[in-house]
py3Dmol code that shows the C-alpha trace and the ligand (Angstrom):
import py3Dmol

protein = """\
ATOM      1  CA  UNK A   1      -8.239  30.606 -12.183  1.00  0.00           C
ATOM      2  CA  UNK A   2      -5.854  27.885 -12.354  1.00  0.00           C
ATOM      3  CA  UNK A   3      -7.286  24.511 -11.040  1.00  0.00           C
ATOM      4  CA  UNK A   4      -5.076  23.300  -8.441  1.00  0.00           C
ATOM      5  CA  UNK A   5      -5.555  19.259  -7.856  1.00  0.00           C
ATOM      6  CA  UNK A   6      -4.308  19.129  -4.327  1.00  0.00           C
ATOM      7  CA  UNK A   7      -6.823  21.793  -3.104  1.00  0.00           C
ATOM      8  CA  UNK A   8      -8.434  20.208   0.115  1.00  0.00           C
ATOM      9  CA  UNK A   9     -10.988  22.230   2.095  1.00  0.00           C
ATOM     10  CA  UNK A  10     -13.100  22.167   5.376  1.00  0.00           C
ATOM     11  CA  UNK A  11     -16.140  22.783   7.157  1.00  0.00           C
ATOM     12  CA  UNK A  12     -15.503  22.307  10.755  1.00  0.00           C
ATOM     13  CA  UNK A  13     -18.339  23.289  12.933  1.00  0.00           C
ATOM     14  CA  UNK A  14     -18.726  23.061  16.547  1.00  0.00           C
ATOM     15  CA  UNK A  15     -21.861  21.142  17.864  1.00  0.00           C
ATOM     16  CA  UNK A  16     -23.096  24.044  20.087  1.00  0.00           C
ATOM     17  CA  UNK A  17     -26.423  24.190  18.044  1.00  0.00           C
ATOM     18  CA  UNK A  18     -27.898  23.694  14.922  1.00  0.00           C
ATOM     19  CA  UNK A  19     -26.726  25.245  11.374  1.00  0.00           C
ATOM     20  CA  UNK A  20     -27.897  29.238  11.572  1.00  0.00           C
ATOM     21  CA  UNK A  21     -27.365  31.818   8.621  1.00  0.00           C
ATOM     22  CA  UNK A  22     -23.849  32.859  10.606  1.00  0.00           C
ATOM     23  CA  UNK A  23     -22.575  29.531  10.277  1.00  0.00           C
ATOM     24  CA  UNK A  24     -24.328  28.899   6.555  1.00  0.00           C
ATOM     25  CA  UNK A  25     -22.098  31.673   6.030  1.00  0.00           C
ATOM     26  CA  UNK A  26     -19.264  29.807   6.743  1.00  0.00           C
ATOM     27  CA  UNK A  27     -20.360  26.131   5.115  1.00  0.00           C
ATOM     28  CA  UNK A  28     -21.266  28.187   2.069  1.00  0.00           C
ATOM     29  CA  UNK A  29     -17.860  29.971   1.895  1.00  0.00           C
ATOM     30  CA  UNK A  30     -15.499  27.051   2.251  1.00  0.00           C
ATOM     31  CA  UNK A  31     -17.830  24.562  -0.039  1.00  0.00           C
ATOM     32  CA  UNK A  32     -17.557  27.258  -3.032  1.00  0.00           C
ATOM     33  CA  UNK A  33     -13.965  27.799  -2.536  1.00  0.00           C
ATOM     34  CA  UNK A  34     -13.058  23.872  -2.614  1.00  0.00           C
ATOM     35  CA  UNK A  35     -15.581  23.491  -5.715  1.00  0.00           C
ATOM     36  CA  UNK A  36     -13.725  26.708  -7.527  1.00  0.00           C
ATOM     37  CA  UNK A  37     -10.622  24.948  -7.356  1.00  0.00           C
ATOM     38  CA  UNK A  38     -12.063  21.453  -7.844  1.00  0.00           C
ATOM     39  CA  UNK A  39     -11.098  20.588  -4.608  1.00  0.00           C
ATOM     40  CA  UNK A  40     -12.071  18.296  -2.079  1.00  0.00           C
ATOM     41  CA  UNK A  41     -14.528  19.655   0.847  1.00  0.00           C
ATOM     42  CA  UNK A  42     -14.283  17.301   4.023  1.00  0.00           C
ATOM     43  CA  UNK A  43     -16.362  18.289   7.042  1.00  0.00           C
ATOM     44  CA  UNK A  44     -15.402  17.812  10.571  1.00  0.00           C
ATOM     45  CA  UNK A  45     -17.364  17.962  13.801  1.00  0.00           C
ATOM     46  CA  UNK A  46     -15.260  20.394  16.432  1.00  0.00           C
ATOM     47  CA  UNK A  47     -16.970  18.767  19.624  1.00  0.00           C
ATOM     48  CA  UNK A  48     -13.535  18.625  21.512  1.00  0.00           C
ATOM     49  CA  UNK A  49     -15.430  21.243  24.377  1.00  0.00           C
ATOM     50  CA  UNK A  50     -17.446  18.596  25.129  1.00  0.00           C
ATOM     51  CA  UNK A  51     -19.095  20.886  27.887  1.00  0.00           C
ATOM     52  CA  UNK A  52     -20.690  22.905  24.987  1.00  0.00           C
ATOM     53  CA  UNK A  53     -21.828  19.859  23.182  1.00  0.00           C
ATOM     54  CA  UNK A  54     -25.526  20.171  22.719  1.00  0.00           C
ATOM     55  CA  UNK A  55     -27.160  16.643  21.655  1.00  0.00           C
ATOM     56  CA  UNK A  56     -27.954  15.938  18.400  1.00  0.00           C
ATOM     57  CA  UNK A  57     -26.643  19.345  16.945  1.00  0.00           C
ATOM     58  CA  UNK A  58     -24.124  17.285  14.911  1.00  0.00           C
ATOM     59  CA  UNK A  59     -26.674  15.356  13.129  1.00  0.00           C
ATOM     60  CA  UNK A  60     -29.171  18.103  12.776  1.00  0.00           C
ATOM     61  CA  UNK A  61     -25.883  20.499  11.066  1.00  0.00           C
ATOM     62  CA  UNK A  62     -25.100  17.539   8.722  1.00  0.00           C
ATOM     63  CA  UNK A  63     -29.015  17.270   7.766  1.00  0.00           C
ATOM     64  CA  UNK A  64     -28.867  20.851   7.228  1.00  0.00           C
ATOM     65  CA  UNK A  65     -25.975  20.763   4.892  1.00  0.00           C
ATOM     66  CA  UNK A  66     -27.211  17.648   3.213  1.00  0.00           C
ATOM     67  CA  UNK A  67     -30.541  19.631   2.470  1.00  0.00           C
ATOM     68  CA  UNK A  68     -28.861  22.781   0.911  1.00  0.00           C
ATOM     69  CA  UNK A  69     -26.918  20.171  -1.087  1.00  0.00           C
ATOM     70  CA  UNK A  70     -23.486  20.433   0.609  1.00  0.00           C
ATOM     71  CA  UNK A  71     -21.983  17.267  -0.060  1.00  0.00           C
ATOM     72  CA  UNK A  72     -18.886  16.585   1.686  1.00  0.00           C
ATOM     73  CA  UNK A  73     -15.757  14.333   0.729  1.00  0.00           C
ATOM     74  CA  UNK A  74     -15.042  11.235   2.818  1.00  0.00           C
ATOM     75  CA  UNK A  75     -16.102  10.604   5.933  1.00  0.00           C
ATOM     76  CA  UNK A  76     -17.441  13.399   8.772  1.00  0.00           C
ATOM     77  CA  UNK A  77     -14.782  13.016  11.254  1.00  0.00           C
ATOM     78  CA  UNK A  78     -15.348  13.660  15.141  1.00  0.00           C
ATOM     79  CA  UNK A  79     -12.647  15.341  17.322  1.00  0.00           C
ATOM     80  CA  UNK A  80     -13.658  13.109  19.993  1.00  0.00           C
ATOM     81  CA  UNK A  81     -12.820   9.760  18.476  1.00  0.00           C
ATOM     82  CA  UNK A  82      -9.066  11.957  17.744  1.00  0.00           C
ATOM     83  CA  UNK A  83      -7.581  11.959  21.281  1.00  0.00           C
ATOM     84  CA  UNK A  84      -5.035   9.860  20.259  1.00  0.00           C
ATOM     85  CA  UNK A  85      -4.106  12.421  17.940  1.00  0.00           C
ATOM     86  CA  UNK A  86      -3.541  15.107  20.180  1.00  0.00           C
ATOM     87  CA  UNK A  87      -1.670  13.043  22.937  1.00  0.00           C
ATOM     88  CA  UNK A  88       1.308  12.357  20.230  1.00  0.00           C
ATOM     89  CA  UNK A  89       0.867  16.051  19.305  1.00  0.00           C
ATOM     90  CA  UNK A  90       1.711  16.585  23.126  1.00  0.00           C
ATOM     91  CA  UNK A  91       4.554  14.020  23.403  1.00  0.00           C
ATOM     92  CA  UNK A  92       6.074  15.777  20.452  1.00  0.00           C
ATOM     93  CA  UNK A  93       6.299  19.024  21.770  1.00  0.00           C
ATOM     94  CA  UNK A  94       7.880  17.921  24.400  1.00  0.00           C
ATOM     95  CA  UNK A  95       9.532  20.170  26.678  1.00  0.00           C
ATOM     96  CA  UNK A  96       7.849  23.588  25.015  1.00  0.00           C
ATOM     97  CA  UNK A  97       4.868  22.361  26.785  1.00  0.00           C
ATOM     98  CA  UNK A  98       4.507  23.025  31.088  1.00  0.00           C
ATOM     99  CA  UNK A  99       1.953  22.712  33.628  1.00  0.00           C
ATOM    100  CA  UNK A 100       0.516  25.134  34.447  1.00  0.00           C
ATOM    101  CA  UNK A 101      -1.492  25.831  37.900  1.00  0.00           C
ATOM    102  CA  UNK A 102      -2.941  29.234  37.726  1.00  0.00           C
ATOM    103  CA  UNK A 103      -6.268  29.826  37.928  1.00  0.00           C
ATOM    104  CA  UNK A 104      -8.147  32.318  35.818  1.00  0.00           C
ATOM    105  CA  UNK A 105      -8.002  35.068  38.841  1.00  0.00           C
ATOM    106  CA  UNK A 106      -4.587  34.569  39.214  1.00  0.00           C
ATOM    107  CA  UNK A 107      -3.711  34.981  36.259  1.00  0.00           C
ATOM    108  CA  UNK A 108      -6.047  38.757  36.052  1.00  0.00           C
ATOM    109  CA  UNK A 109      -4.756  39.460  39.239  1.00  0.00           C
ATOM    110  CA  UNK A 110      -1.130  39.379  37.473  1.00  0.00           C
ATOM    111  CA  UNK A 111      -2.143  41.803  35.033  1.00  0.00           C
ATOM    112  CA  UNK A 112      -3.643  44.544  36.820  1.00  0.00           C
ATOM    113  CA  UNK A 113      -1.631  47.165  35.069  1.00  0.00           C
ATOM    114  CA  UNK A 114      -2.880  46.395  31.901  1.00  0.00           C
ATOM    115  CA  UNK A 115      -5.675  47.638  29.916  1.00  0.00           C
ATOM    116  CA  UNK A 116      -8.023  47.587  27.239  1.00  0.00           C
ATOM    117  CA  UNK A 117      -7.826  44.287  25.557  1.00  0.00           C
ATOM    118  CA  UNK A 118      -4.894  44.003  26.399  1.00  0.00           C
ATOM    119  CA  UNK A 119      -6.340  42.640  30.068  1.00  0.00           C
ATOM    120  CA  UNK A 120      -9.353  41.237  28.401  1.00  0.00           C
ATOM    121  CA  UNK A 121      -7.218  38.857  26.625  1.00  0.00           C
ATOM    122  CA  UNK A 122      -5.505  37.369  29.832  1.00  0.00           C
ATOM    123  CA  UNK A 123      -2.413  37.050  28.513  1.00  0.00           C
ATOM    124  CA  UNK A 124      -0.296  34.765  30.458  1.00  0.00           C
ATOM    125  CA  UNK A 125       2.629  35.899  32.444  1.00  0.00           C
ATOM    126  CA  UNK A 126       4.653  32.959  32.587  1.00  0.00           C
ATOM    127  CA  UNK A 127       3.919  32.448  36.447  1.00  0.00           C
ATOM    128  CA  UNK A 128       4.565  28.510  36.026  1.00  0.00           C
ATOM    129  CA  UNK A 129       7.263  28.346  33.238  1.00  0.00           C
ATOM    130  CA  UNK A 130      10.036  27.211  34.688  1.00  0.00           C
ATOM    131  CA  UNK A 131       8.400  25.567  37.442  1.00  0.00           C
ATOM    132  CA  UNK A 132       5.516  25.156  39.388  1.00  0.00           C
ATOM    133  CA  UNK A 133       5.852  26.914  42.794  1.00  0.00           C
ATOM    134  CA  UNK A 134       5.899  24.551  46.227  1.00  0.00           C
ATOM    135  CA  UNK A 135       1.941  23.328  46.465  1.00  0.00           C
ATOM    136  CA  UNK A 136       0.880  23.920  43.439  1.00  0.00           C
ATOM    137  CA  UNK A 137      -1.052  21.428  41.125  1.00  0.00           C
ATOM    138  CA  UNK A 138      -0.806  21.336  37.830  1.00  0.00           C
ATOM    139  CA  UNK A 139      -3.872  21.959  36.198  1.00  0.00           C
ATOM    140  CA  UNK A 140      -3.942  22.822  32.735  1.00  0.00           C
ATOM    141  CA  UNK A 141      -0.754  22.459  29.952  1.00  0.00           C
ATOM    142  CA  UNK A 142       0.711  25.378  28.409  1.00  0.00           C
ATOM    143  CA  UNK A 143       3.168  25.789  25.356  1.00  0.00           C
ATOM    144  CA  UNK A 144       5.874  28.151  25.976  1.00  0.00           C
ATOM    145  CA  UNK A 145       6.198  31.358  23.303  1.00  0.00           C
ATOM    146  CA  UNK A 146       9.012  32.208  22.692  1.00  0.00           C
ATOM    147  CA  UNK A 147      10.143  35.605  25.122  1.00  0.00           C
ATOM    148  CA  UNK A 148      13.466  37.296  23.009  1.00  0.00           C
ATOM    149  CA  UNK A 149      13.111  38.235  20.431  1.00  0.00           C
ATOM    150  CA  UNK A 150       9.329  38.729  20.649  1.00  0.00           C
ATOM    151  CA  UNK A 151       7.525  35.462  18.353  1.00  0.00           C
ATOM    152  CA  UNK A 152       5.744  37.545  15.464  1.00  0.00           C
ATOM    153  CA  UNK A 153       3.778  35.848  12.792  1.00  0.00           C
ATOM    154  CA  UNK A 154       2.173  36.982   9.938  1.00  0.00           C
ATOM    155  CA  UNK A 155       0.689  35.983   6.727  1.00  0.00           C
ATOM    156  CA  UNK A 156      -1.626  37.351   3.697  1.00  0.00           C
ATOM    157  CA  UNK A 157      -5.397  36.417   4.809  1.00  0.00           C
ATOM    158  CA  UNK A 158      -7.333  35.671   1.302  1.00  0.00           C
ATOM    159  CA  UNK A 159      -9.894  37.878   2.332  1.00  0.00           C
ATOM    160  CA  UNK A 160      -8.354  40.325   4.559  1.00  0.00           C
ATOM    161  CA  UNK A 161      -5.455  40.898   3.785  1.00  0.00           C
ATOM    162  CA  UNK A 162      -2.089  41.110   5.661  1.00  0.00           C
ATOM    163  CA  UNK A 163      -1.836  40.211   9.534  1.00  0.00           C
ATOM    164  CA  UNK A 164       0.091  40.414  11.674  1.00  0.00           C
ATOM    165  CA  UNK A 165       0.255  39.600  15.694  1.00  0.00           C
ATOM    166  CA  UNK A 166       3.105  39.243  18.037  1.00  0.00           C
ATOM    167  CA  UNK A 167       2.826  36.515  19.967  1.00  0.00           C
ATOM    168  CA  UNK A 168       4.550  36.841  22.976  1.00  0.00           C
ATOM    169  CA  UNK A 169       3.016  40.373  23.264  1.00  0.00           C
ATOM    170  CA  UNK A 170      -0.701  39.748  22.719  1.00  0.00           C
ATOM    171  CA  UNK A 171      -1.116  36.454  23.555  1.00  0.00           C
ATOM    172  CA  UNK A 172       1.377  34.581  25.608  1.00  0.00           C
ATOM    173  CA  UNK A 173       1.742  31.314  26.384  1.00  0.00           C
ATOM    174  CA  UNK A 174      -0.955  29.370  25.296  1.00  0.00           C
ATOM    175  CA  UNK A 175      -3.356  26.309  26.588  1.00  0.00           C
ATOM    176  CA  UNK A 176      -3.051  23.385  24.485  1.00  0.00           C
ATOM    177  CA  UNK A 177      -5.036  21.301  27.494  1.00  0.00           C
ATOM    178  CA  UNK A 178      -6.932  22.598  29.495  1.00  0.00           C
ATOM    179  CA  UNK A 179      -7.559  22.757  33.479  1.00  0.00           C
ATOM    180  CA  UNK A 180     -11.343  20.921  33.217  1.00  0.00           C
ATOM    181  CA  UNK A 181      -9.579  18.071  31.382  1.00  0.00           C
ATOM    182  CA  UNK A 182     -10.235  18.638  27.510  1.00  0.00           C
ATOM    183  CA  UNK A 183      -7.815  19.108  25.094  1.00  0.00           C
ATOM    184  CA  UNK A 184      -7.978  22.989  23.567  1.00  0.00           C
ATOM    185  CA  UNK A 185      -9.310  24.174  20.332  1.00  0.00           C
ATOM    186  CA  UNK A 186      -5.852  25.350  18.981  1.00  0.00           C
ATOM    187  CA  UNK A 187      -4.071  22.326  19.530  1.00  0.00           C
ATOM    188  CA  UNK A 188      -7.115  20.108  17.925  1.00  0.00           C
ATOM    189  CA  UNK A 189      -7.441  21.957  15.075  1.00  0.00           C
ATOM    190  CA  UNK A 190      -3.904  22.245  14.104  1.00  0.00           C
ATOM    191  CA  UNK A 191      -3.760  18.208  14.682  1.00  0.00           C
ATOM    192  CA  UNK A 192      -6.604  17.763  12.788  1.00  0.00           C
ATOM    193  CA  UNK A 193      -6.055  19.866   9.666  1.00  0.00           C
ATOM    194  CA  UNK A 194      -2.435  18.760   9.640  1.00  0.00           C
ATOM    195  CA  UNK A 195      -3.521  14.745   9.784  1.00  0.00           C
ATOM    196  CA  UNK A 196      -6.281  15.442   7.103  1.00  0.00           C
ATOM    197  CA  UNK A 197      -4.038  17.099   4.578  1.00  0.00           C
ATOM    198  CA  UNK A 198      -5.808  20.967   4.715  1.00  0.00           C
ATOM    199  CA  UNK A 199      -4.553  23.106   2.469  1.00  0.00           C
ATOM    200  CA  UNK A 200      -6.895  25.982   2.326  1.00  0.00           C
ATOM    201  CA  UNK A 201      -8.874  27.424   5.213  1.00  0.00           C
ATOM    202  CA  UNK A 202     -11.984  29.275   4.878  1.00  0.00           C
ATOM    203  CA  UNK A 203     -13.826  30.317   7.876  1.00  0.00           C
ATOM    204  CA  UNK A 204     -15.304  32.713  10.036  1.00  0.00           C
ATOM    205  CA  UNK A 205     -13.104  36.160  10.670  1.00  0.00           C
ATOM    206  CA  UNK A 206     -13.813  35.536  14.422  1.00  0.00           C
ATOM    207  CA  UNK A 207     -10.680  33.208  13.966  1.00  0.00           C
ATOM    208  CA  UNK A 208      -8.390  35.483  12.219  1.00  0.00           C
ATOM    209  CA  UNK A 209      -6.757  36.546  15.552  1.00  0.00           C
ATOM    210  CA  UNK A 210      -6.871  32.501  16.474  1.00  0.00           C
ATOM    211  CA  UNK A 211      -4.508  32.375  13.187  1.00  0.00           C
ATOM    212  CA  UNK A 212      -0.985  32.925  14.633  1.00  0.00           C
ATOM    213  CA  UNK A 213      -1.201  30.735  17.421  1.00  0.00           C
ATOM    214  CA  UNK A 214      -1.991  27.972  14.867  1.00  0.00           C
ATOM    215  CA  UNK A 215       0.543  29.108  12.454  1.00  0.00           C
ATOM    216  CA  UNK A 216       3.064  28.725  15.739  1.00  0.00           C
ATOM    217  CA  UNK A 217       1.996  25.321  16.162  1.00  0.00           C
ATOM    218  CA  UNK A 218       2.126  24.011  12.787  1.00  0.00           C
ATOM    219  CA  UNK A 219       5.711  25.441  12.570  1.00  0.00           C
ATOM    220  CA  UNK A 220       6.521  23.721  15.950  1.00  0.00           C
ATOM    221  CA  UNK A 221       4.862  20.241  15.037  1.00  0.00           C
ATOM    222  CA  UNK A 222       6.841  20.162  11.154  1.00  0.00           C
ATOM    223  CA  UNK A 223       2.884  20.784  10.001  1.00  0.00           C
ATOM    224  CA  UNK A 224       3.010  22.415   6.440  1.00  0.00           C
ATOM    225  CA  UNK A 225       1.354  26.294   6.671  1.00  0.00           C
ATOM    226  CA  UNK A 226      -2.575  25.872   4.855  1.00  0.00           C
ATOM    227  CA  UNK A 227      -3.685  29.577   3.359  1.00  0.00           C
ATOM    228  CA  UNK A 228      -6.561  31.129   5.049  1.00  0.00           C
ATOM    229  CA  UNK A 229      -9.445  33.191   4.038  1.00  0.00           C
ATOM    230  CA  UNK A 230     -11.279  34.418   6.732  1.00  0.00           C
ATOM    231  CA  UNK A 231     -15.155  35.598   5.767  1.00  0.00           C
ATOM    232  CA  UNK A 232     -16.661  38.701   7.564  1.00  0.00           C
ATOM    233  CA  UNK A 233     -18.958  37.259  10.225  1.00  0.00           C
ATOM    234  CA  UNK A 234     -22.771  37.746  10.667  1.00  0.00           C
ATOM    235  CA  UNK A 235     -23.556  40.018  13.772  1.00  0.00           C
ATOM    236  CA  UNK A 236     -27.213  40.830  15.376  1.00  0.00           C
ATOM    237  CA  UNK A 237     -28.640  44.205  16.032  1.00  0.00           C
ATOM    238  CA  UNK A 238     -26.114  45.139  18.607  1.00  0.00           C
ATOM    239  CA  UNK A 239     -23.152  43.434  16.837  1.00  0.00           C
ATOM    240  CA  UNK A 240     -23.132  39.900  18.410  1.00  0.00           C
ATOM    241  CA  UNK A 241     -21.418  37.117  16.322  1.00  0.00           C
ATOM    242  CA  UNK A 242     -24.438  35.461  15.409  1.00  0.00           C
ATOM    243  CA  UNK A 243     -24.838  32.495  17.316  1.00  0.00           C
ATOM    244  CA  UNK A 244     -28.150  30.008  19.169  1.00  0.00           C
ATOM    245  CA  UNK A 245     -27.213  32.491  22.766  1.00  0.00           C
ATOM    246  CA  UNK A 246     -27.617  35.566  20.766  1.00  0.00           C
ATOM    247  CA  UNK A 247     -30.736  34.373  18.746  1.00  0.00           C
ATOM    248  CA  UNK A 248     -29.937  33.116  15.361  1.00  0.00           C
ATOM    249  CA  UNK A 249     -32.710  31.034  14.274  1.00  0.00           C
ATOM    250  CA  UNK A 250     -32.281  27.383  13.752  1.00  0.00           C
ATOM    251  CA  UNK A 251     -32.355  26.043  10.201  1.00  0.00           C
ATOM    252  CA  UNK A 252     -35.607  23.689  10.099  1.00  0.00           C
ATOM    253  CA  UNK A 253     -34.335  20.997   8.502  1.00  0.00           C
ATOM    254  CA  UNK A 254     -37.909  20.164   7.488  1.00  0.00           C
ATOM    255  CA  UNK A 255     -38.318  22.808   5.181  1.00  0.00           C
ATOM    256  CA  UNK A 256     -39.419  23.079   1.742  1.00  0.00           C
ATOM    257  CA  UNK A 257     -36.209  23.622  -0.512  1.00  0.00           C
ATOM    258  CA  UNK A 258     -38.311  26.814  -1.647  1.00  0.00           C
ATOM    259  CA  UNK A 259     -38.266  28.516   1.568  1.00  0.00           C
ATOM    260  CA  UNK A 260     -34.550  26.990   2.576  1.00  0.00           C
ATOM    261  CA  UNK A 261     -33.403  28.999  -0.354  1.00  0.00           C
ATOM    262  CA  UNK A 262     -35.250  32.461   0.589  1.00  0.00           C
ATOM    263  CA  UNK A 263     -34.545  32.111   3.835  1.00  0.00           C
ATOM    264  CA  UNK A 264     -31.553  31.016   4.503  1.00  0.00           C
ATOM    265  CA  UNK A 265     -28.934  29.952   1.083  1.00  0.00           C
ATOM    266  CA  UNK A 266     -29.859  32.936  -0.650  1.00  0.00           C
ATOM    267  CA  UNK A 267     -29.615  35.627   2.246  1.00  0.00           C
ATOM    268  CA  UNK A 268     -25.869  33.636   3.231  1.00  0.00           C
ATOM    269  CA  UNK A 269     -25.126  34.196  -0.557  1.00  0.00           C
ATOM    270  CA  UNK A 270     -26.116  38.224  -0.383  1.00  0.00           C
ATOM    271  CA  UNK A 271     -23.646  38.667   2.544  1.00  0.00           C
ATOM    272  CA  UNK A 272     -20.927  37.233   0.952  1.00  0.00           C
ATOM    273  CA  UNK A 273     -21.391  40.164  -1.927  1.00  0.00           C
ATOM    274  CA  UNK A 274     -22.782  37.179  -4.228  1.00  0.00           C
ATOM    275  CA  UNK A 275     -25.311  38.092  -6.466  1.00  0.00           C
ATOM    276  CA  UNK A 276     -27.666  35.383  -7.260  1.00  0.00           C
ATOM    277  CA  UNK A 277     -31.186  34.847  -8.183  1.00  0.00           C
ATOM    278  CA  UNK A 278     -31.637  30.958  -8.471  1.00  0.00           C
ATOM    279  CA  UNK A 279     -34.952  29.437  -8.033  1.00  0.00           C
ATOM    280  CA  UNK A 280     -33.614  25.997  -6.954  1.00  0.00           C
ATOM    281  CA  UNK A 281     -30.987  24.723  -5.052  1.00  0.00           C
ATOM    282  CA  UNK A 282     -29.344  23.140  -8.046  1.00  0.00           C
ATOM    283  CA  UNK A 283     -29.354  26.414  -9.772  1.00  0.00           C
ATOM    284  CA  UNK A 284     -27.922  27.979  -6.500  1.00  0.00           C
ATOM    285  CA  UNK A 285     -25.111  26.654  -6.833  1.00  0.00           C
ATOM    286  CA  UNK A 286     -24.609  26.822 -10.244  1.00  0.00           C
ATOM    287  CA  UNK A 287     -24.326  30.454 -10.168  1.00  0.00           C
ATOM    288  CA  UNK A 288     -22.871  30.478  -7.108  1.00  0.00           C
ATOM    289  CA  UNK A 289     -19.669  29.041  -8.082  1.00  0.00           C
ATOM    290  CA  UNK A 290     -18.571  31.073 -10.852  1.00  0.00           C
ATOM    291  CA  UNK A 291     -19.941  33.966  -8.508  1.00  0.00           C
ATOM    292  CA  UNK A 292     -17.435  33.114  -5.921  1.00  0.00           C
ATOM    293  CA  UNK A 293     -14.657  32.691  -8.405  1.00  0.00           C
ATOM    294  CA  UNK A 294     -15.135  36.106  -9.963  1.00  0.00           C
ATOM    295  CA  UNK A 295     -15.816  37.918  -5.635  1.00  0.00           C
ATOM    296  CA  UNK A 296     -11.710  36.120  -5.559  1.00  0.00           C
ATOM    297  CA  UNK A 297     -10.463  38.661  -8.056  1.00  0.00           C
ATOM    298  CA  UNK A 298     -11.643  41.620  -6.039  1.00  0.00           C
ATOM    299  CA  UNK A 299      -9.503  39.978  -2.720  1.00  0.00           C
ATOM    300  CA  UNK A 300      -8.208  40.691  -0.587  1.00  0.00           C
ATOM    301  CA  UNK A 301     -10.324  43.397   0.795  1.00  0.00           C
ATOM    302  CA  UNK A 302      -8.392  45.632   3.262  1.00  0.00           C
ATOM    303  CA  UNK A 303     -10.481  47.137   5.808  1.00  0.00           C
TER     304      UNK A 303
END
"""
ligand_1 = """\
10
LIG
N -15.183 24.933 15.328
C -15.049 26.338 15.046
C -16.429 27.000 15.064
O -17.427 26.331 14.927
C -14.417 26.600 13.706
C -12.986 26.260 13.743
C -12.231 26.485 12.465
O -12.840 26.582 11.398
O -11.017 26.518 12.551
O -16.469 28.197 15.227
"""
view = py3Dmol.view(width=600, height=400)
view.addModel(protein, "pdb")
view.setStyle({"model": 0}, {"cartoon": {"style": "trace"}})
view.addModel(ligand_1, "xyz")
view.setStyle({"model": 1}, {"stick": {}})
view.zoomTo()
view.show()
C-alpha cells in the first residue's frame, strides 16, 4: 500500500447513546483505515438533531473510544458550536435553495400512486419550487435537484462497490433545514467534512444511499469529492441496525480492558472479516492494522 500523507479520516457519531458494538464497528473501521495510510483520524460529535441528543452520550462515546485506545487527531469538534458554518453554506447556494411549506402528509398525500419504497422514501414533488402558494408559511428549506436531464451520481464505494442513484428520481429535492428549526444532517456533514479537509470516508453502509445527495452538495458548494467506504452494518435478530431503541448494549466504560476486548473490540474486529487473537488492547491493534490493510486487497466486495 502506498502511504498517502494527506489521508484525513473521521469518526463522526451522533450523541443518541453511548458507543455499542454497531457503532464500535464503525470507530474501529475508520481508525484502521486512517492508521493504514498514516493518516490523521479526527472525531466529530453529529449532535446537529438536537431533539435526539441524549445527555452525556458524547462524553461517555469519547470515554469509550479513549478506553479501547482510539486516539483521535486534534480537537473533538461539535456540530452545534458550527452553525455559522452552515448559514454561509446556505447563503452560498443561493437561489437552488426554497422554502418549502409542506407538511409530511402533504407531501404522502402527493404521492399516492407510488409504491414500494418508492412512497416510503417521500420523495418530494416540487409542490413549493417555484413558489409558495397564497397562505402558506415557509417551514423548512429545500435545495432544488435538478428535473431534465434526471441528476444521476455515482461513484466506486471502497467496500461496495459501484453506486449509483438518480437523484431527481429517488430522492427529490432535499431538506438542508428543516421545519422544527435545525439544520439537516446532509447539509452539516458536507459543511463539516469539507471545512475539516476529509478525504476518506469510512462509515456505516446505512449511509451509502445518503452518499449522492452529499456528493450533489459538495459539487454545488466547489467542495472537493472525499472516497467512501461504507462497512456492512450490525443488525439484531430480526435485522434492526443495531442501535440503544433496538437493544444494543451500552459499552461500560468501567470495564476491565480484559473483558472490553472479549466483549466488545474483538467481536467488532470478527465482523469486519478480521482475524485476530490479541490478548491486550495494544496487541489489538497491532494486528489489527496490517489485518485491515491486507481485508483492502480483497475490496470491493460486490454483493
Ligand atoms: N452521525 C452519523 C451516525 O452516527 C454518521 C454520519 C457520517 O458518518 O456521515 O450515524
Amino acid at each position: 500500500m502506498t502511504a498517502r500523507t494527506s489521508y484525513i479520516g473521521r469518526f463522526a457519531p451522533s450523541p443518541t447513546g453511548p458507543l455499542h458494538i454497531g457503532s464500535l464497528v464503525a470507530a474501529m473501521a475508520s481508525y484502521l483505515d486512517a492508521k493504514v495510510h498514516h493518516g490523521q483520524w479526527l472525531v466529530r460529535i453529529e449532535d446537529v438533531d438536537v431533539g435526539r441528543n441524549v445527555p452525556g452520550a458524547d462524553e461517555h462515546i469519547l470515554a469509550s473510544l479513549r478506553r479501547c485506545g482510539m486516539h483521535w487527531d486534534g480537537e473533538v469538534t461539535w456540530q452545534t458550536q458550527r452553525y455559522t458554518l452552515y448559514q454561509q453554506a446556505m447563503e452560498q447556494l443561493g437561489d437552488l435553495v426554497y422554502p418549502c411549506g409542506c407538511s409530511r402528509r402533504e407531501i404522502a398525500d402527493s404521492q399516492l400512486n407510488l409504491t414500494g419504497q418508492q412512497a416510503q422514501a417521500l420523495i418530494y414533488p416540487g409542490i413549493c419550487r417555484d413558489g409558495l402558494a397564497p397562505g402558506k408559511v415557509g417551514r423548512a428549506l429545500r435545495l432544488k435537484v435538478p428535473q431534465t436531464p434526471h441528476c444521476v451520481l455515482s461513484f466506486e464505494d471502497r467496500w461496495a462497490g459501484h453506486y449509483s442513484q438518480d437523484l431527481t428520481a429517488e430522492v427529490g429535492d432535499f431538506v438542508l433545514h428543516r421545519a422544527d428549526g435545525y439544520w439537516a444532517y446532509q447539509l452539516a456533514v458536507v459543511v463539516d467534512d469539507g471545512a475539516q479537509g476529509i478525504t476518506d470516508i469510512v462509515r456505516g453502509a446505512d449511509l451509502l444511499d445518503s452518499t449522492p445527495r452529499q456528493l450533489y452538495l459538495q459539487q454545488v458548494l466547489g467542495l472537493p469529492q472525499p472516497t467512501y467506504l461504507h462497512v456492512p452494518v450490525v443488525v439484531n435478530d430480526v435485522g434492526e441496525k443495531l442501535s440503544k431503541q433496538t437493544g444494543a448494549q451500552a459499552f461500560d466504560t468501567g470495564a476491565d480492558p480484559q473483558v472490553l476486548l472479549r466483549d466488545a473490540m474483538l467481536p467488532a474486529a470478527r465482523f469486519l472479516s478480521l482475524d485476530i487473537q490479541a490478548e491486550t488492547i495494544d496487541a489489538f491493534w497491532r494486528d489489527a492494522t496490517p489485518a485491515w490493510a491486507q481485508l483492502l486487497q480483497t475490496l470491493p466486495r460486490q454483493p
